[in-house]
C-alpha positions as CSV (number, residue, x, y, z in Angstrom):
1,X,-85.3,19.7,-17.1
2,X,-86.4,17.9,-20.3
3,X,-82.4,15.8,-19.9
4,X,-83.6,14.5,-16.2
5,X,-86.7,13.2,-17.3
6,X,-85.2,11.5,-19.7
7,X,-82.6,10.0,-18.1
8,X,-85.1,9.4,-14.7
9,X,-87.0,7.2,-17.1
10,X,-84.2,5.5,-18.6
11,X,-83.6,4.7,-14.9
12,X,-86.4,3.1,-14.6
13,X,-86.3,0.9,-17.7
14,X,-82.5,0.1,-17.4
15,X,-83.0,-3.4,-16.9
16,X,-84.8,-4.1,-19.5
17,X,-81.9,-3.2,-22.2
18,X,-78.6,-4.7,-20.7
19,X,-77.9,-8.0,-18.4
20,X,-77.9,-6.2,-15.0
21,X,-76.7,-8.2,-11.5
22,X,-75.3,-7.8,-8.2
23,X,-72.2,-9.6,-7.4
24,X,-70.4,-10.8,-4.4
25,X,-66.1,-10.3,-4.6
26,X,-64.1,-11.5,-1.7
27,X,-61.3,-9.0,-1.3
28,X,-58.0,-10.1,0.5
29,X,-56.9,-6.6,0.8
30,X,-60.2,-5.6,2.5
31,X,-60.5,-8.8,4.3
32,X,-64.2,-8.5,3.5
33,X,-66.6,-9.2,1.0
34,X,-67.7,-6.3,-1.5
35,X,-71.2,-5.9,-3.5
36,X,-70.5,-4.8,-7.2
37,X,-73.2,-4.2,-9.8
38,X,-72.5,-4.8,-13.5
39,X,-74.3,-3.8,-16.8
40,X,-73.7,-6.0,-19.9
41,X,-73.8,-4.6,-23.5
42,X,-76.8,-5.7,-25.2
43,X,-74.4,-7.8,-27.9
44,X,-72.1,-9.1,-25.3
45,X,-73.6,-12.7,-25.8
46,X,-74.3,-12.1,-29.5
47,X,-70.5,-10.2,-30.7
48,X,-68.3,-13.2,-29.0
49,X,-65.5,-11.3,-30.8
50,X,-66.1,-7.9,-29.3
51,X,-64.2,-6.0,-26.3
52,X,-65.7,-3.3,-24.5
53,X,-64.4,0.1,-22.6
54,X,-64.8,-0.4,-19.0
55,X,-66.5,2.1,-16.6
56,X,-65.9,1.8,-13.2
57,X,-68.3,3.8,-10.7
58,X,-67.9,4.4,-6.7
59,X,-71.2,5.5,-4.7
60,X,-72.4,2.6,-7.1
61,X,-75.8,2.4,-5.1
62,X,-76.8,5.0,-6.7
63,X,-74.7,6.3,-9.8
64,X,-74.9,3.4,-11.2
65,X,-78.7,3.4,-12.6
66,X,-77.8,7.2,-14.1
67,X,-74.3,6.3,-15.3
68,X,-75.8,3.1,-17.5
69,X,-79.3,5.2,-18.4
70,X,-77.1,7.8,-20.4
71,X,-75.6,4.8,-21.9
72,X,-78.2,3.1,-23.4
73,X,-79.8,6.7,-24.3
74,X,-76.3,7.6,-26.1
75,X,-75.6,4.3,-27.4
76,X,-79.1,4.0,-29.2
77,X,-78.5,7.4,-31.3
78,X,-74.6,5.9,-31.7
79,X,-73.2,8.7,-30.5
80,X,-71.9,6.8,-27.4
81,X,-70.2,3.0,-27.4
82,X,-71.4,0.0,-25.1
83,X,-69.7,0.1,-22.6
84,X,-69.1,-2.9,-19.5
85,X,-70.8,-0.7,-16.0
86,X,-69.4,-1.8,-13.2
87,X,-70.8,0.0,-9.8
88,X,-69.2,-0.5,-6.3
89,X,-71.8,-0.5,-3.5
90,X,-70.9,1.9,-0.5
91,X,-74.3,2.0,0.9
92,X,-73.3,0.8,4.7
93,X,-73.0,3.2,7.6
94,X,-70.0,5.0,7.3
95,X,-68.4,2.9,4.3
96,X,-67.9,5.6,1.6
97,X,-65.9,8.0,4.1
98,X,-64.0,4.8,5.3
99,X,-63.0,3.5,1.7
100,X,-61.7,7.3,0.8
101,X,-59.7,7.7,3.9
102,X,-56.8,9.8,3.4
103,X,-53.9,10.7,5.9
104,X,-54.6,14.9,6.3
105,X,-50.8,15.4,6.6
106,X,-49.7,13.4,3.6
107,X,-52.6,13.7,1.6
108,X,-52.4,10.0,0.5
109,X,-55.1,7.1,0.9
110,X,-54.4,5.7,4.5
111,X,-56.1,2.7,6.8
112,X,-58.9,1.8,4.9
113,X,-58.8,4.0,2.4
114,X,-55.2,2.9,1.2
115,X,-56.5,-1.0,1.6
116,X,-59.4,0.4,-0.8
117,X,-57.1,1.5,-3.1
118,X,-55.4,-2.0,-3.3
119,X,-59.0,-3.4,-3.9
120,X,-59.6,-1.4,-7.1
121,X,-56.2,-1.1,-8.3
122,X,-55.1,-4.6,-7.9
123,X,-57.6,-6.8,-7.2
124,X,-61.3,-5.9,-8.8
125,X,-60.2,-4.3,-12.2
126,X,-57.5,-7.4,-12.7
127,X,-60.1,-9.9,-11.9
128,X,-62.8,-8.1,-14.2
129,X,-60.5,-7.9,-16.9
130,X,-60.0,-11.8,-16.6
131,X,-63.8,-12.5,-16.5
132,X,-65.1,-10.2,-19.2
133,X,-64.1,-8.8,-22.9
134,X,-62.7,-5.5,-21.7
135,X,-60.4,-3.0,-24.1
136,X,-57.8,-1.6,-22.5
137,X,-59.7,1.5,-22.3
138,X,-61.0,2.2,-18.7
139,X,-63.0,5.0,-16.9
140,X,-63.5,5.5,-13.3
141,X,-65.9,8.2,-11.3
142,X,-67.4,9.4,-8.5
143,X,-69.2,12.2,-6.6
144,X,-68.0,14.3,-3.9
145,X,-66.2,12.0,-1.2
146,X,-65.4,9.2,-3.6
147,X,-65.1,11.6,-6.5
148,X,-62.1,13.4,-4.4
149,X,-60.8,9.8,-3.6
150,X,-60.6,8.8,-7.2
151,X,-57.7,11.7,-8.0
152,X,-55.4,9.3,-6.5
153,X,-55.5,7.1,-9.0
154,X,-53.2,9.5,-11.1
155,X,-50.7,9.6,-8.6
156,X,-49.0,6.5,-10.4
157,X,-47.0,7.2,-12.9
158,X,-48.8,4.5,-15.1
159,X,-52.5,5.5,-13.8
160,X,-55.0,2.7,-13.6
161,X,-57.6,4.4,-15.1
162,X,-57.6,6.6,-19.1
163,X,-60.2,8.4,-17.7
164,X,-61.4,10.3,-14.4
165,X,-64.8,12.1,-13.9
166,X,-65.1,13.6,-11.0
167,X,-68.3,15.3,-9.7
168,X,-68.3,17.4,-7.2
169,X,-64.8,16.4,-5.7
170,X,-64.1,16.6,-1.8
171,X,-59.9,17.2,-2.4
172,X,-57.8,15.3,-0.5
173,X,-54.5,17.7,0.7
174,X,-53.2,19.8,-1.9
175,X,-55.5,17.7,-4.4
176,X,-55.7,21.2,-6.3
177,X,-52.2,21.5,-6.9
178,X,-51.3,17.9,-7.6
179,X,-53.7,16.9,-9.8
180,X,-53.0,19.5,-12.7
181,X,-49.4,18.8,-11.5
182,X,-50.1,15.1,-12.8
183,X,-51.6,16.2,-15.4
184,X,-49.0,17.7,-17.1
185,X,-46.8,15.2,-17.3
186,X,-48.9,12.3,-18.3
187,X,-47.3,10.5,-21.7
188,X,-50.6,8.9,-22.7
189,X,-53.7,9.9,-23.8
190,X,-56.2,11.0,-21.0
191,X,-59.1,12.1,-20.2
192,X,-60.3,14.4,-17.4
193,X,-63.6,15.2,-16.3
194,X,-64.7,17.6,-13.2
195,X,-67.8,19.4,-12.0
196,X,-69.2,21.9,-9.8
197,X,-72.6,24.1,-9.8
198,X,-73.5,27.3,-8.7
199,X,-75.5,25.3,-5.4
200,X,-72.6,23.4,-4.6
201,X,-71.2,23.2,-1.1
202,X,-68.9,26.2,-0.9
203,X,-66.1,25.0,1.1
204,X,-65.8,22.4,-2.6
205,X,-66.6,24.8,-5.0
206,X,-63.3,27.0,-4.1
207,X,-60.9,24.4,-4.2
208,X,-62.2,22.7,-7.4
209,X,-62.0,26.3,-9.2
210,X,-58.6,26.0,-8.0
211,X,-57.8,23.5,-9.5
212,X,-60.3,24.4,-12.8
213,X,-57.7,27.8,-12.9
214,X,-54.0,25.5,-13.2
215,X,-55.4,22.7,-15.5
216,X,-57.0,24.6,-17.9
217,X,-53.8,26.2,-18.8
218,X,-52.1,23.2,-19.8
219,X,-51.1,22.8,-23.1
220,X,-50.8,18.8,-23.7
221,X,-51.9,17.3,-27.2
222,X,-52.5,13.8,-24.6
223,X,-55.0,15.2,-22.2
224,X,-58.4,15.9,-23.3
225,X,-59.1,18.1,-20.0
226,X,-63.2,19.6,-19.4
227,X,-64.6,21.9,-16.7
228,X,-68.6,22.5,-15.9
229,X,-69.4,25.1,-13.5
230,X,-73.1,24.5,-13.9
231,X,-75.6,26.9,-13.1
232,X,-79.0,26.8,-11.1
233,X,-78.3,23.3,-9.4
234,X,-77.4,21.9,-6.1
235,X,-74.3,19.3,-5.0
236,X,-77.1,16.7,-5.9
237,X,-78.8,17.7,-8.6
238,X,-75.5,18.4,-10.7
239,X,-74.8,14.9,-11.3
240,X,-78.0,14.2,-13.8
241,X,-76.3,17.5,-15.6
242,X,-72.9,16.5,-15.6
243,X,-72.7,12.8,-16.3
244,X,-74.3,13.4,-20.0
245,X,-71.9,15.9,-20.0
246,X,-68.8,14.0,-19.2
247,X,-69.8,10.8,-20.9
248,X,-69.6,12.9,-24.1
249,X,-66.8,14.7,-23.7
250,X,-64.7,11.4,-23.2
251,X,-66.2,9.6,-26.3
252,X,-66.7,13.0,-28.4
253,X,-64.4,11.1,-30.7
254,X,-66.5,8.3,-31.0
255,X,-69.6,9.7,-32.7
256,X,-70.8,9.9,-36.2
257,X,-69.6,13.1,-38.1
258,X,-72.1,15.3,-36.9
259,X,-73.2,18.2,-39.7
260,X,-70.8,20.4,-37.4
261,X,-68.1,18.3,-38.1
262,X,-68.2,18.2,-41.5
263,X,-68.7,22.0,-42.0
264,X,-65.8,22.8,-39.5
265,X,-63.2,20.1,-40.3
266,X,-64.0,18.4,-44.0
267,X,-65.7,21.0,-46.4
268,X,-62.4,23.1,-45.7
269,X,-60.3,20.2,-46.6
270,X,-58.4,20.7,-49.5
271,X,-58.2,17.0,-50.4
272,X,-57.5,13.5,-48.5
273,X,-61.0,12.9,-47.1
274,X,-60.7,9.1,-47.3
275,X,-57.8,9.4,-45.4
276,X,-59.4,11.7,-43.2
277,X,-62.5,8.6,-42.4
278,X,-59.1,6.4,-42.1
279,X,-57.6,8.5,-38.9
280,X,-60.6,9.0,-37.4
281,X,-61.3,5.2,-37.0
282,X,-57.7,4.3,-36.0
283,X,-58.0,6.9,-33.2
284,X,-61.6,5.1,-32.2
285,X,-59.7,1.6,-31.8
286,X,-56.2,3.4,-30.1
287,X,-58.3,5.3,-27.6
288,X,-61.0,3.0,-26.7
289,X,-59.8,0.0,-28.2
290,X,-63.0,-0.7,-30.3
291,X,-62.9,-1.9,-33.4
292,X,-65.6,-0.8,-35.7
293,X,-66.6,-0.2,-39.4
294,X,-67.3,2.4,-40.8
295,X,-70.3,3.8,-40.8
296,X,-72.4,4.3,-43.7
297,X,-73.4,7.9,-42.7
298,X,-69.8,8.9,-42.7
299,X,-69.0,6.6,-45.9
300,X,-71.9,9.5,-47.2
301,X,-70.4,12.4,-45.2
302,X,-67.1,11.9,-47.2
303,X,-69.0,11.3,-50.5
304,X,-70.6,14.7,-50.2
305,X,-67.6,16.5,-49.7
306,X,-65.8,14.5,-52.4
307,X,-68.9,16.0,-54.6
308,X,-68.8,19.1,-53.4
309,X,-65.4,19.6,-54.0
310,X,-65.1,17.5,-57.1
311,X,-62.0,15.3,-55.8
312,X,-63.7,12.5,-58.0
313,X,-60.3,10.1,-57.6
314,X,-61.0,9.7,-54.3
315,X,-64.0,7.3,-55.0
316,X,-61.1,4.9,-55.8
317,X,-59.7,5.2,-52.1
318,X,-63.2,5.3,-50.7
319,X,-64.5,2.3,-52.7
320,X,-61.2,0.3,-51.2
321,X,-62.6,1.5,-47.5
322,X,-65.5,0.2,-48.5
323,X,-64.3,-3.7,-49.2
324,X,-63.1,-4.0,-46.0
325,X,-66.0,-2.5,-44.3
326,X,-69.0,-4.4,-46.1
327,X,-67.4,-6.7,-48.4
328,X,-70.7,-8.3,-49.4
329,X,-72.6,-5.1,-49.8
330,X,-72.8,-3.0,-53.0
331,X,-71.4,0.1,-51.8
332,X,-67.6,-0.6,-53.1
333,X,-69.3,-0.9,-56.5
334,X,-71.7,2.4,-56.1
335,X,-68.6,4.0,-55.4
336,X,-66.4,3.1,-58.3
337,X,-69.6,4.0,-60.3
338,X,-69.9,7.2,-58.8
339,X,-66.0,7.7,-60.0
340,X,-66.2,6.5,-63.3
341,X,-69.8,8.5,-63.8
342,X,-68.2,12.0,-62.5
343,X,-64.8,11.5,-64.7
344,X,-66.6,11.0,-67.9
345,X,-66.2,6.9,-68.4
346,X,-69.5,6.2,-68.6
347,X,-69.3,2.4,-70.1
348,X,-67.3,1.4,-66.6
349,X,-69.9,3.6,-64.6
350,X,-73.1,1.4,-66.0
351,X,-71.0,-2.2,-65.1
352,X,-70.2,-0.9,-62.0
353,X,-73.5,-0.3,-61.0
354,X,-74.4,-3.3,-62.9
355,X,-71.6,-5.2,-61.2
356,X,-73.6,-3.2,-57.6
357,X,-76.9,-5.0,-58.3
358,X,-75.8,-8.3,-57.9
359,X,-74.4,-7.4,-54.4
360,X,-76.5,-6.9,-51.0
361,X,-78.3,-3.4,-50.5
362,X,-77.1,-1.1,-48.0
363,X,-78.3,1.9,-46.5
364,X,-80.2,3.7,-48.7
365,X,-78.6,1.9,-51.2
366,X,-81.0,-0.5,-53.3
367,X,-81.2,-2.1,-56.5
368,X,-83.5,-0.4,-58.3
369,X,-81.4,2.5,-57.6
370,X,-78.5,0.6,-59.3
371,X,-80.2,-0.3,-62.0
372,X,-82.0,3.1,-63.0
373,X,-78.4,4.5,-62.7
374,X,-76.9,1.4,-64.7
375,X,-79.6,2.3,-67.6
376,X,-79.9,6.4,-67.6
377,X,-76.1,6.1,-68.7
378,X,-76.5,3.3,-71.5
379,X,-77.1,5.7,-74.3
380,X,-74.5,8.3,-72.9
């Protein structure tokens, strides 16, 4: 209850964190003009340099304000990346059902719906990707109707889209068969996201269990594959549930080592933990195509462990991280201190934090810390 509160007043506050407007995009395939929404990152004018993960949203007349209010709520604690929102407005008579038309033999988009599928696939995400900084990393989702509709995205062998979250899917024909069919021979990394609650409508809840009962099985090191059967809602109410849920899972990746992290992956490490910061910030800019520094919390995630575990050369590796993260900072210099200090050198421990004071503070780094280090090892 506490989550949709939360993310009911984000709702209400969304504008005043990102550079929200409405659009107007005149689609040849449609032969019609189309409403879209779009949420700017807060540094989009300010990081000229920076390119950001695209989410794409159907039903945007009203997904779009909880999609982009989990965003900013994620993205403030950094456990989620700005992202460019982009909503689709449906809200005419009759336009959602239109756009996910499907032939009932075939099971493929059809009339409208197949002209839809042109719009998205070849005309809207081109067009956005010309106008604004966007990493090759794209996301697409939907509820019910649309969410069903969106499946057929990963009927092309090269899918449009890295990542689907579906939320309460109507399936198209045999969408329960073909989808984890899809999935299991996909060569690039991708991410799949479905939902379903105990409330749903019934006649959805068997098929998507269906297809819950043949994905889940797949064993693919490329797709990062999540099921939520959640319990005590309704069709509706799911989706304040499941869009936290499914933001992150996709960008679990993306976060902060978390204390879990380090207890389950890094205090068990026998050695390499620089190289361990190293892969995990490489697979940040493959997947999402964000390019980042590292952190300072994980700079003193991997110091702790190097501590605990008394791998004291590894300062060397992590002090050369460091350069290239915050060259003019004195945590490169801290480091190599901290290496000299724990192998018994103490003379090239007290310049290096000598050689740290002169540099910019960082973190909880300062330079009285520096210097009381730099002094208690003098007479050493």
């Amino acid at each position: 209850m506490k989550k949709i509160t939360l993310l009911l007043l984000l709702c209400l506050t969304i504008n005043a964190f990102s550079q929200k407007t409405t659009e107007q995009v005149q689609s040849e395939k449609l032969g019609e003009t189309r409403d879209i929404t779009i949420a700017l990152p807060p540094s989009y004018t300010t990081n000229t340099d920076k390119k950001y993960p695209l989410l794409l949203i159907l039903d945007g007349e009203y997904l779009f304000d909880p999609f982009n209010g989990a965003l900013i709520y994620g993205t403030y604690w950094d456990d989620l990346p700005e992202v460019i929102v982009v909503g689709i407005n449906q809200n005419k008579k009759g336009e959602r059902f239109e756009d996910s038309a499907y032939d009932p033999e075939s099971g493929v988009p059809y009339e409208k719906g197949a002209k839809f599928y042109e719009f998205i696939a070849s005309e809207l995400v081109p067009s956005l990707q010309k106008k604004y900084r966007i990493a090759p990393f794209k996301i697409i989702a939907g509820h019910d109707t649309t969410a069903g509709f969106l499946n057929f995205f990963l009927y092309k062998d090269q899918p449009v889209f890295n990542a689907y979250i579906s939320l309460s899917p109507d399936l198209a024909t045999d969408m329960e068969d073909r989808i984890p069919q899809r999935l299991s021979v996909i060569k690039e990394p991708l991410y799949y996201y479905h939902a379903t609650a105990d409330g749903d409508v019934k006649k959805f809840q068997k098929r998507i269990h269906a297809l819950d009962d043949k994905a889940k099985v797949i064993n693919k090191k490329e797709l990062n594959y999540k099921f939520d059967d959640l319990k005590d809602n309704t069709h509706y109410s799911l989706v304040l549930h499941a869009i936290p849920n499914a933001l992150y899972h996709i960008f679990s990746a993306y976060k902060p080592i978390s204390p879990s992290e380090y207890q389950e992956k890094i205090a068990t490490m026998s050695g390499n933990y620089s190289d361990y910061l190293v892969q995990k910030y490489d697979f940040i800019e493959k997947s999402f195509g964000i390019k980042m520094p590292i952190r300072m919390n994980d700079f003193k995630a991997i110091e702790a462990a190097i501590l605990k575990n008394k791998a004291y050369p590894e300062f060397e590796k992590l002090a050369a991280l460091s350069k290239k993260s915050y060259p003019k900072s004195m945590l490169a210099d801290y480091q190599m201190g901290m290496y000299y200090e724990n192998t018994g050198d103490f003379k090239k421990a007290a310049r290096s934090y000598q050689s740290a004071f002169g540099k910019n503070e960082i973190g909880d780094l300062t330079k009285d810390m520096m210097l009381e280090k730099s002094d208690a090892l003098k007479n050493k």
